[in-house]
C-alpha positions in Angstrom: -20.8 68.5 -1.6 -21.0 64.6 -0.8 -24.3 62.9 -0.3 -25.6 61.7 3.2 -24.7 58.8 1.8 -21.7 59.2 0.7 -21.1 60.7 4.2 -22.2 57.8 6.0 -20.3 55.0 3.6 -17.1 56.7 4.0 -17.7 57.6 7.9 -18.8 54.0 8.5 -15.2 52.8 6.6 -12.3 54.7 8.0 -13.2 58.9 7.7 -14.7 58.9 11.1 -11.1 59.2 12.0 -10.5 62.2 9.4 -13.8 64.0 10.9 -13.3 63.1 14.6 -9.7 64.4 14.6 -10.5 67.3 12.5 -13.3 68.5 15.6 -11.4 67.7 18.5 -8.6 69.7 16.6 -6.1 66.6 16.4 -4.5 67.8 13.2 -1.3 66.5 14.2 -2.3 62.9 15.0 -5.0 63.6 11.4 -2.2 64.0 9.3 0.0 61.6 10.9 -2.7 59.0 10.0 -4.2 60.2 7.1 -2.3 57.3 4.6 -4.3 54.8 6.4 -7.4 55.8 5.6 -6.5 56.7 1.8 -4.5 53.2 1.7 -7.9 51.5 2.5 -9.7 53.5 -0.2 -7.1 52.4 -2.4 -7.3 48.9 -1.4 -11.0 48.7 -1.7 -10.9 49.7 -5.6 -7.8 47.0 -5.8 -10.2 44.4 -4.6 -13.1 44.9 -6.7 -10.7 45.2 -9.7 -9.3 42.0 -8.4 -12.9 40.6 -8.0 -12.2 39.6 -4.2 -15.7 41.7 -4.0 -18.4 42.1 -6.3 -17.2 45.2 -8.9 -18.3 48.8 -8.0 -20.2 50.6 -10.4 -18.9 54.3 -12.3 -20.7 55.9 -9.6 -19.1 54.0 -6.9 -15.6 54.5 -8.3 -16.1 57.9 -9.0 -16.8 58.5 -5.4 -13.6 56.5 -4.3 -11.7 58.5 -6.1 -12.9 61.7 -5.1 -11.2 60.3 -1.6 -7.8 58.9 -3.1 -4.7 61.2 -2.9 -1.0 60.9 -3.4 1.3 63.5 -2.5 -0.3 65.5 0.5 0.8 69.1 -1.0 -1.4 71.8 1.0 -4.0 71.3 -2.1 -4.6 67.7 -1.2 -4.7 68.8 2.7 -7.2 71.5 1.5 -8.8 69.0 -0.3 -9.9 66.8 2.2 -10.1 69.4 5.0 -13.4 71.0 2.8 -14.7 66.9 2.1 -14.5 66.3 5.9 -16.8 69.6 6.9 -18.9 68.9 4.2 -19.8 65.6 5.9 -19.7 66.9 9.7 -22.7 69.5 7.8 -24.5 66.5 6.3 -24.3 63.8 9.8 -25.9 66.9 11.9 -28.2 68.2 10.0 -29.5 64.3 9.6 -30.0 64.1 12.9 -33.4 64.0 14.7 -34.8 64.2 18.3 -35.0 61.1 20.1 -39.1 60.5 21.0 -37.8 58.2 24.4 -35.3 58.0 26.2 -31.9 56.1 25.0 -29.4 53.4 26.7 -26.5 53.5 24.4 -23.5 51.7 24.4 -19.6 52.9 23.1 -16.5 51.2 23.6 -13.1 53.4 24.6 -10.1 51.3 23.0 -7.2 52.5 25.4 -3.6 51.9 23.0 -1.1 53.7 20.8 -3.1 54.6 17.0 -5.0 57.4 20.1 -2.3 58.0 22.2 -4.5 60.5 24.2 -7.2 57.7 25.3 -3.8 56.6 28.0 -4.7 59.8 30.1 -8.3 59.2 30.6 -10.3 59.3 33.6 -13.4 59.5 35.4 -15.3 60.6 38.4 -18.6 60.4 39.2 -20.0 63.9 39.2 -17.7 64.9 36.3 -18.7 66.7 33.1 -17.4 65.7 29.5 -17.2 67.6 27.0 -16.9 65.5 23.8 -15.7 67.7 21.0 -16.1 64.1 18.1 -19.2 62.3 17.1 -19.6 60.0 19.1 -20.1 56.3 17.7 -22.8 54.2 19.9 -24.5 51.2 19.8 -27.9 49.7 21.4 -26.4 46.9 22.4 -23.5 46.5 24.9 -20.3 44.7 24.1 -20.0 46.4 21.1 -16.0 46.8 20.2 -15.2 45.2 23.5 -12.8 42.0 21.7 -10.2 44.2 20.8 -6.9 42.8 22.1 -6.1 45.9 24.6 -7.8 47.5 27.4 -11.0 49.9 27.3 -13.5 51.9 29.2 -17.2 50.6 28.5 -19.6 53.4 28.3 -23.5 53.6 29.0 -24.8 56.5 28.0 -28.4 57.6 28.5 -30.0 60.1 26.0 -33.3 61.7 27.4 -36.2 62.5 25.2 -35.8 65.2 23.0 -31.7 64.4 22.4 -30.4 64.3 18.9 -29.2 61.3 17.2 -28.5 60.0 13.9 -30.2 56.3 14.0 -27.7 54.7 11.1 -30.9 51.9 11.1 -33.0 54.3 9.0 -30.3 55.5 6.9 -27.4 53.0 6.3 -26.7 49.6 7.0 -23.4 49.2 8.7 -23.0 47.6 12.3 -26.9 46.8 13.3 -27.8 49.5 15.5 -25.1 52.1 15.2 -26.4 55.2 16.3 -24.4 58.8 16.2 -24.4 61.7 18.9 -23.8 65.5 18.2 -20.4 66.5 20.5 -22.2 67.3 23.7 -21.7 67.4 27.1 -22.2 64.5 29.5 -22.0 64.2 33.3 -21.0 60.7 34.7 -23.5 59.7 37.2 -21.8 56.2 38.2 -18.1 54.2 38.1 -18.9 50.1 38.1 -16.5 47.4 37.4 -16.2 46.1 34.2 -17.4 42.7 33.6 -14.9 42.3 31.2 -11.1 41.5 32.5 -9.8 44.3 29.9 -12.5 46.8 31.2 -10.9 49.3 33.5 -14.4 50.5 34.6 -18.3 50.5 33.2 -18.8 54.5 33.1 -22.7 55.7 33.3 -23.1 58.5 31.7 -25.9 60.9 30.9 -26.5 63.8 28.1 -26.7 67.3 29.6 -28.8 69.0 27.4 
């Protein structure tokens, strides 16, 4: 089984899109993307043998490896079906109870590589179920200069919520923090100060 660290280093990259797809039972749009996220593992080895970035030890390359496949027979898929729930195991049972209560911020990128995020939409009074781990941050804006349109989420956590605060574990965007898949309920729709933002959606966990 990987490390939390492992976990985390590889979520952090490009896996988040492996284990995201995996619980929202994407398979379909997993598979069809899958090269992309081995092509970057590939290309990060590349660059370190290149010396474009400072060399990985045999630990580190071990670990790269472990993530590298060619042909995508139903061993590979197997393969990386068993890594992927080994980290969705290791990011929740990491995560703690929040002592106060949380404004957290996550940016919805609307275009083609998530075909699904053209369908979405919100009332206020609505319930979400979100079946992924959701990516946050404690600071707004975060994601927001992407060249398409998005939804801008504020999400409150109350006391007692459970997060995984990356701060205390691994160093990757400055306060990154991860939610469990929950439930939310939108308790507001503003504009989006943003010209790309099709709407500022308050949120808050239902726990």
């Amino acid at each position: 089984m990987s490390s939390l660290d492992d976990t985390l280093y590889f979520y952090c990259r490009n896996d988040y899109w492996i284990i995201n797809n995996l619980l929202c039972g994407n398979m379909d749009l997993l598979w069809e993307n899958i090269r992309f996220v081995i092509d970057d593992n590939i290309g990060v080895l590349k660059e370190a043998e290149q010396g474009i970035r400072p060399p990985f030890d045999d630990e580190q390359i071990a670990r790269l490896k472990n993530r590298i496949f060619g042909d995508l027979d139903d061993a590979a898929k197997a393969r990386i079906i068993e890594i992927a729930r080994a980290d969705i195991a290791n990011i929740l049972g990491a995560m703690a109870a929040a002592k106060n209560e949380l404004t957290l911020h996550r940016t919805v990128l609307i275009h083609d590589f998530a075909p699904y995020t053209k369908t979405i939409a919100h009332n206020i009074g609505d319930e979400i179920d979100f079946a992924n781990i959701l990516s946050t941050s404690k600071t707004p804006g975060w994601g927001e200069d992407a060249n398409c349109d998005f939804f801008a989420y504020i999400i409150t956590i109350p006391p007692g919520g459970m997060i995984l605060d990356l701060d205390n574990h691994w160093h990757n965007e400055p306060g990154e923090v991860l939610l469990p898949p929950g439930k939310f309920c939108i308790t507001d729709i503003l504009p989006g100060k943003n010209p790309r933002c099709r709407g500022a959606i308050y949120m808050r966990s239902v726990l």
